[in-house]
TORTIVEX-637610 format. One record per atom (N, C-alpha, C): atom name; x, y, z. Coordinates in steps of 0.2 Angstrom, whole numbers, plus 2048, in hexadecimal, padded with zeros to 3 digits. Layout:
N
SITE,site,xx,yy,zz
SITE,CA,X,Y,Z;
...
END
This chain:
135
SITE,site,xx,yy,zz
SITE,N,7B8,860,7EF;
SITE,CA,7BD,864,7F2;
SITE,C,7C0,860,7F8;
SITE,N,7BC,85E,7FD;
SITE,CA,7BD,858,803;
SITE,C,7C4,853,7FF;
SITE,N,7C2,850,7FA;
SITE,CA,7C6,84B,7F6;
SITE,C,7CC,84E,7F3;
SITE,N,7CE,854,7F1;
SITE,CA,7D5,858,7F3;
SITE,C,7D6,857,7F7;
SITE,N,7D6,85B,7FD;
SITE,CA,7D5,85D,804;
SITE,C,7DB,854,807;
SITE,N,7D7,851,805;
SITE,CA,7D9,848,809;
SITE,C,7DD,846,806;
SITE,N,7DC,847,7FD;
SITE,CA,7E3,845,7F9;
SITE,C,7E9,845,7FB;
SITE,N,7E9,84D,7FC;
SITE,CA,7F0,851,7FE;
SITE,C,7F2,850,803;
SITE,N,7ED,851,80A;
SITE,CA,7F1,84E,810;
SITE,C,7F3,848,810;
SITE,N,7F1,841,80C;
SITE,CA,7F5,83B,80B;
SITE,C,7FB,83C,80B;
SITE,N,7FA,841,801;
SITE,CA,800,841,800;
SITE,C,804,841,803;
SITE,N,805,847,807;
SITE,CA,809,84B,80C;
SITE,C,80B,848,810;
SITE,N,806,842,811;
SITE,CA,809,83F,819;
SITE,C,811,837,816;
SITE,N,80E,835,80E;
SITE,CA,812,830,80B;
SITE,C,816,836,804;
SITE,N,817,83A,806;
SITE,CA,81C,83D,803;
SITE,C,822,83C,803;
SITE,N,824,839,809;
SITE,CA,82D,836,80A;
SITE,C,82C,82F,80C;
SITE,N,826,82C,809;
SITE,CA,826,827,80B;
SITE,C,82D,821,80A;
SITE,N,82E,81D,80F;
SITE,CA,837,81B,80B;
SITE,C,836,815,80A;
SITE,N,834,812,806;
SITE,CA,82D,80B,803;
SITE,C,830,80A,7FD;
SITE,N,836,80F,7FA;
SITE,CA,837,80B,7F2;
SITE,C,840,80D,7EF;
SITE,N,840,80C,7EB;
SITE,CA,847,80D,7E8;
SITE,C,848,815,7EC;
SITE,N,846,819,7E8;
SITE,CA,847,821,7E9;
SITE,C,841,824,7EC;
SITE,N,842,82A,7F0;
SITE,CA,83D,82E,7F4;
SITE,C,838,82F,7F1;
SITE,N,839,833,7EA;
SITE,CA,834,836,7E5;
SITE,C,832,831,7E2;
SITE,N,833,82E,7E1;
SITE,CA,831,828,7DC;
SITE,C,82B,823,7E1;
SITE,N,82C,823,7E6;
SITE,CA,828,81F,7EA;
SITE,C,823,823,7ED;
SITE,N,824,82A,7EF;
SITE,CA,81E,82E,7F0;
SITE,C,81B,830,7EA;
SITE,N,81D,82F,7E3;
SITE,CA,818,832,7DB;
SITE,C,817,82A,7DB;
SITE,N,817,825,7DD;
SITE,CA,812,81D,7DB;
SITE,C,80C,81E,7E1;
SITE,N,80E,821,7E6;
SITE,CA,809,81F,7ED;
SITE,C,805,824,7EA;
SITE,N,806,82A,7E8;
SITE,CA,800,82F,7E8;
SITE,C,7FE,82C,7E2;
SITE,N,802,82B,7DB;
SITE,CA,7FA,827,7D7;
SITE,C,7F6,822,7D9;
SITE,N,7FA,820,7DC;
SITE,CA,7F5,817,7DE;
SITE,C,7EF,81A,7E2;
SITE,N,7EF,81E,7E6;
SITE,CA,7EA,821,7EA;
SITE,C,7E6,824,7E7;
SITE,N,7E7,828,7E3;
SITE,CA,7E3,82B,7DE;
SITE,C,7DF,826,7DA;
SITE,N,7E5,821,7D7;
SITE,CA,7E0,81F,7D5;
SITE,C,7D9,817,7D7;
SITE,N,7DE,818,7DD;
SITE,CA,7D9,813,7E2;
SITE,C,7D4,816,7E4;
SITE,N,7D3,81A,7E6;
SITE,CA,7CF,820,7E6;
SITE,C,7C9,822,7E1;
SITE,N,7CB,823,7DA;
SITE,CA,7C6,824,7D3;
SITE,C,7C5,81E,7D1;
SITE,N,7C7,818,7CF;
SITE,CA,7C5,80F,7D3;
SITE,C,7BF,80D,7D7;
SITE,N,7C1,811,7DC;
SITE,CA,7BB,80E,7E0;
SITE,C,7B5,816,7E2;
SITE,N,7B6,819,7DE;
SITE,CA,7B0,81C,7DF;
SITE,C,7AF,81F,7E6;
SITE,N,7B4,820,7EB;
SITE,CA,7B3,825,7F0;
SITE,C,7B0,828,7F1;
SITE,N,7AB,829,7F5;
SITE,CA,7A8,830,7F9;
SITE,C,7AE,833,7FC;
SITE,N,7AA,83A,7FF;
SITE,CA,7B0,83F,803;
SITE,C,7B2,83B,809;
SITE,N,7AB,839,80D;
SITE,CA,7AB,836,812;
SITE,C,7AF,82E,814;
SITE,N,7AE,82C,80C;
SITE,CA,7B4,824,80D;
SITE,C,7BB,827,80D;
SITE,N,7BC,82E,808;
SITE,CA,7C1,82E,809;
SITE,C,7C6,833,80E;
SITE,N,7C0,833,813;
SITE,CA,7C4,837,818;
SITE,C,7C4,82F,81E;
SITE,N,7C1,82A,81E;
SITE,CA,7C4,823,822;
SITE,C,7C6,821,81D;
SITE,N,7C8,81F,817;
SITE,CA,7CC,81C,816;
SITE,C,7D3,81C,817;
SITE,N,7D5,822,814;
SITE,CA,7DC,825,815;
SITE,C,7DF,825,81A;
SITE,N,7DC,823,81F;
SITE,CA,7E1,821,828;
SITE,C,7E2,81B,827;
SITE,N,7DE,816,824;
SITE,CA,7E1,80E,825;
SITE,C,7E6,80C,821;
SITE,N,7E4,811,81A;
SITE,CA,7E9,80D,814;
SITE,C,7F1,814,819;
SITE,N,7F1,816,81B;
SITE,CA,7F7,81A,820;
SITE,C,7F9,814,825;
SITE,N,7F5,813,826;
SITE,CA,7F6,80F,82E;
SITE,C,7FA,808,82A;
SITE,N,7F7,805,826;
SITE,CA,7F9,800,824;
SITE,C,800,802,81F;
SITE,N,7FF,806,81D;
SITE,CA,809,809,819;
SITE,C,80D,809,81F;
SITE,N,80B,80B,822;
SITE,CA,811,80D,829;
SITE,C,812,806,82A;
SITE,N,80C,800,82E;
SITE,CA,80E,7FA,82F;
SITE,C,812,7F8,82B;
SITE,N,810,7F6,825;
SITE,CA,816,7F3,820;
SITE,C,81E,7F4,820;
SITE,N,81D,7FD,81F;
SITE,CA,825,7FE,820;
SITE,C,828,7FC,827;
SITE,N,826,7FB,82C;
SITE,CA,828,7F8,834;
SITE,C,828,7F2,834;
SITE,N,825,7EF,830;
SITE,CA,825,7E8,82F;
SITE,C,82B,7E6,829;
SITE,N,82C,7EB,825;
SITE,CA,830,7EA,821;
SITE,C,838,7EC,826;
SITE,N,838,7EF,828;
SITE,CA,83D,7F2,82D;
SITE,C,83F,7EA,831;
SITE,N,83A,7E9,835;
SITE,CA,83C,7E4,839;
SITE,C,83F,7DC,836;
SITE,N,83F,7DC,832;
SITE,CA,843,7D5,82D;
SITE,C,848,7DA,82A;
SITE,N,849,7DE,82C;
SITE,CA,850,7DF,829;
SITE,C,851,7E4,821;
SITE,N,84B,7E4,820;
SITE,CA,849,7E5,816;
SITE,C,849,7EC,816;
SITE,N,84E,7F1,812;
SITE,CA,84B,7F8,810;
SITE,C,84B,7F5,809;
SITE,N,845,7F7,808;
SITE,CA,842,7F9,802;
SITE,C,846,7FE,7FC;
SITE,N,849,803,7FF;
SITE,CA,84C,807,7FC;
SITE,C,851,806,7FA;
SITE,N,854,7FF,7FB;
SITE,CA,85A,7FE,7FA;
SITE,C,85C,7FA,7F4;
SITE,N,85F,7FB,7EE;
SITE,CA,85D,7F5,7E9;
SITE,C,863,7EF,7EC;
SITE,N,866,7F1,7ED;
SITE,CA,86D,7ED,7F1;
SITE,C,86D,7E6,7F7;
SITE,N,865,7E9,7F8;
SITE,CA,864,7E4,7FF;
SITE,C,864,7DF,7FE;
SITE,N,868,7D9,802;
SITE,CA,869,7D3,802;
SITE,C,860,7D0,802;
SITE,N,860,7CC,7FD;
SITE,CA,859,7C6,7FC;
SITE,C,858,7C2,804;
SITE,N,852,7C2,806;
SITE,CA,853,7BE,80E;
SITE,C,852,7B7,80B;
SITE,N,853,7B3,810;
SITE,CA,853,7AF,80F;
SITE,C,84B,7A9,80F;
SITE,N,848,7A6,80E;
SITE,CA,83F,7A2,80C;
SITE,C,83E,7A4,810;
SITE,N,841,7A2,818;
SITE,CA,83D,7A1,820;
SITE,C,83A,7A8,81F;
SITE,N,840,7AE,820;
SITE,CA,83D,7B4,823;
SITE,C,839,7B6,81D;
SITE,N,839,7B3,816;
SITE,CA,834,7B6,812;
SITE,C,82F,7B4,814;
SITE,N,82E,7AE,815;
SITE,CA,827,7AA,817;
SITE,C,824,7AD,81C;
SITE,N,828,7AE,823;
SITE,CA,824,7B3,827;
SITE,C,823,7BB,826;
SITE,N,827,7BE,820;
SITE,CA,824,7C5,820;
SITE,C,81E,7C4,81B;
SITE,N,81F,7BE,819;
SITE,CA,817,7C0,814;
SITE,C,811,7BE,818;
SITE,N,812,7BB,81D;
SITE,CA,80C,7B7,821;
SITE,C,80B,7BE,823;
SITE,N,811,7C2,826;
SITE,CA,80C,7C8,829;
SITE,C,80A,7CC,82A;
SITE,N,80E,7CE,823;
SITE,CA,80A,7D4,81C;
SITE,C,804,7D3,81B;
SITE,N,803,7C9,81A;
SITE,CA,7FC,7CB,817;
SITE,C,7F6,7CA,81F;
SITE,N,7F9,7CB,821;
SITE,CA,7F6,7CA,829;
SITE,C,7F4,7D3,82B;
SITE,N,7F8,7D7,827;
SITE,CA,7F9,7DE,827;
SITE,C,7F4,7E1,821;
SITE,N,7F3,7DC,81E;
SITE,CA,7EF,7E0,819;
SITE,C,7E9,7DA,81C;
SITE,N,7E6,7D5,81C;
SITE,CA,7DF,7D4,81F;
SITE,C,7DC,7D9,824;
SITE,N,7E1,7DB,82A;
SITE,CA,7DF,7E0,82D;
SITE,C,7DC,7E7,82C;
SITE,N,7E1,7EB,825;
SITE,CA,7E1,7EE,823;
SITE,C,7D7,7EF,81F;
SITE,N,7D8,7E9,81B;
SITE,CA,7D0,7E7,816;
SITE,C,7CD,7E6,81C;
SITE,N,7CB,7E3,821;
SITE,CA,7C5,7E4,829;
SITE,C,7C4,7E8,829;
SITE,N,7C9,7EC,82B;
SITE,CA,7C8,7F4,82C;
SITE,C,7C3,7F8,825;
SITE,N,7C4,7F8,820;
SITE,CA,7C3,7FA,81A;
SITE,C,7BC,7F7,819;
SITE,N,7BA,7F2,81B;
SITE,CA,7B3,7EF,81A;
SITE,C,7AF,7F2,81C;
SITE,N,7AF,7F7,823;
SITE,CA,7AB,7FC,826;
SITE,C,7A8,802,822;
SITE,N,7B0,804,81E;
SITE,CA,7AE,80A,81A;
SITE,C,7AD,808,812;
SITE,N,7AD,803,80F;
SITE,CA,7AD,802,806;
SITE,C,7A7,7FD,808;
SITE,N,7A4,800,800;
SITE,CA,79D,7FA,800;
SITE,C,7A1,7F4,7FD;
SITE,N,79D,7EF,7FD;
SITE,CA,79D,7E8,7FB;
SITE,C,7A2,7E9,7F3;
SITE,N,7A1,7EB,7EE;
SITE,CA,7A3,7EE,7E8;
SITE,C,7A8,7EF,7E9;
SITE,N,7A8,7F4,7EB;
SITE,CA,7B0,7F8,7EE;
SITE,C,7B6,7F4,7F0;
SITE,N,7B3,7F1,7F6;
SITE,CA,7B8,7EF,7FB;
SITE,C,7B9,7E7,7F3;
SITE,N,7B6,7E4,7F0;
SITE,CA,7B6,7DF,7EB;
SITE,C,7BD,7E3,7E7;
SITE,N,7BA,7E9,7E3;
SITE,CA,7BD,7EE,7E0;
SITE,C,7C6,7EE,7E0;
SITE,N,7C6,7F1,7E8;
SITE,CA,7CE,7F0,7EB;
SITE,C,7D1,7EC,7ED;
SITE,N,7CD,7E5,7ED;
SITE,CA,7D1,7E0,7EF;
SITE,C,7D6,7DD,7E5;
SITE,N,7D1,7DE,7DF;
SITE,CA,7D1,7DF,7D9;
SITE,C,7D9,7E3,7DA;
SITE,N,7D7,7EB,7DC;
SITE,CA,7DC,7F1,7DA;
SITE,C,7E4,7EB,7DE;
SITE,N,7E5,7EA,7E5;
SITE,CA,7E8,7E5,7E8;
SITE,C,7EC,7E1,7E5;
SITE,N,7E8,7DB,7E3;
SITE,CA,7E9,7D6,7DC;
SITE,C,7EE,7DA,7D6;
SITE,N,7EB,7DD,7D4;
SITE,CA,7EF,7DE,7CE;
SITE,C,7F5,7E4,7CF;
SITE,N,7F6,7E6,7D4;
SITE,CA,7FE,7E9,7D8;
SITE,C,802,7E4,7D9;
SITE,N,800,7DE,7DC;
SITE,CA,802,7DB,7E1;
SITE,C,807,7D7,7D9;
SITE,N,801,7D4,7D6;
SITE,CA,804,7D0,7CE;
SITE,C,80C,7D5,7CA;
SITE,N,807,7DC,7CB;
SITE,CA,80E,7E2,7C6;
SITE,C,814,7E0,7CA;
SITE,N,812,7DF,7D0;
SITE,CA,81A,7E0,7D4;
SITE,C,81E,7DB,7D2;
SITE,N,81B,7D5,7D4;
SITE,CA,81E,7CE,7D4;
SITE,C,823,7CF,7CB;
SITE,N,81C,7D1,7C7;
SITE,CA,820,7D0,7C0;
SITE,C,826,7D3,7C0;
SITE,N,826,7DB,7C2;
SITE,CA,82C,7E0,7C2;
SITE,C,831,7DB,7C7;
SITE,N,831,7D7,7CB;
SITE,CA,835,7D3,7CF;
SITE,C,838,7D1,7CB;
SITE,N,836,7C9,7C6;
SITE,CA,838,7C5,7C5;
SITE,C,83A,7C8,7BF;
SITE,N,838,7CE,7BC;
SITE,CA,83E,7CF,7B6;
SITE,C,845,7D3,7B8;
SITE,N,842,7D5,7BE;
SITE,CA,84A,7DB,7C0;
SITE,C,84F,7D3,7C3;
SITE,N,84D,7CE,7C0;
SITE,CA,853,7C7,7C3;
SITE,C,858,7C7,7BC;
END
């Protein structure tokens, strides 16, 4: 029941998440990706009541980070930036996601944290693809 309980309030808190094309469409991906990162990694109640404040903490940062170079995500219209400023938003994304997996290594066993760095990987791959074909 705990694991309802955590779902929902995620949901609830990335329900207007503004991270994608349209509202709805970006809050129906975030809740399955959680769900299913979630049944992936075999979660107790307990991981997933600390879990769910990093992988929060870490969406916020992203979007702030994405805010600050100029980039809405929701906009399919936005101007491409240009190498330099990509080069340094990726430096500090993934500077935002090492923090993020530190954090995480306190609460997932060895497997786990293995696991979602795996689930990570193969998001990261999907996007790139969907990139380079919407060219």
């Amino acid at each position: 029941m705990k694991r309802v309980v955590f779902f929902v309030a995620f949901v609830a808190l990335f329900s207007c998440a503004p991270m994608a094309h349209t509202q709805g469409d970006r809050a129906a991906q975030i809740r399955l990706q959680v769900q299913q990162t979630i049944e992936r990694l075999e979660l107790t109640d307990e991981q997933i009541e600390r879990f769910l404040p990093v992988v929060e903490r870490s969406l916020l940062a992203q979007k702030e980070l994405m805010a600050k170079y100029g980039l809405d995500p929701e906009s399919r219209q936005a101007a491409r930036p240009d190498r330099k400023t990509l080069k340094a938003l990726r430096a500090e994304m993934e500077a935002l996601r090492a923090n993020a997996l530190a954090e995480l290594e306190g609460i997932l066993s060895d497997t786990q944290l293995t696991a979602l760095i795996a689930i990570q990987e193969e998001r990261r791959a999907a996007m790139q693809s969907r990139m380079r074909d919407s060219r």
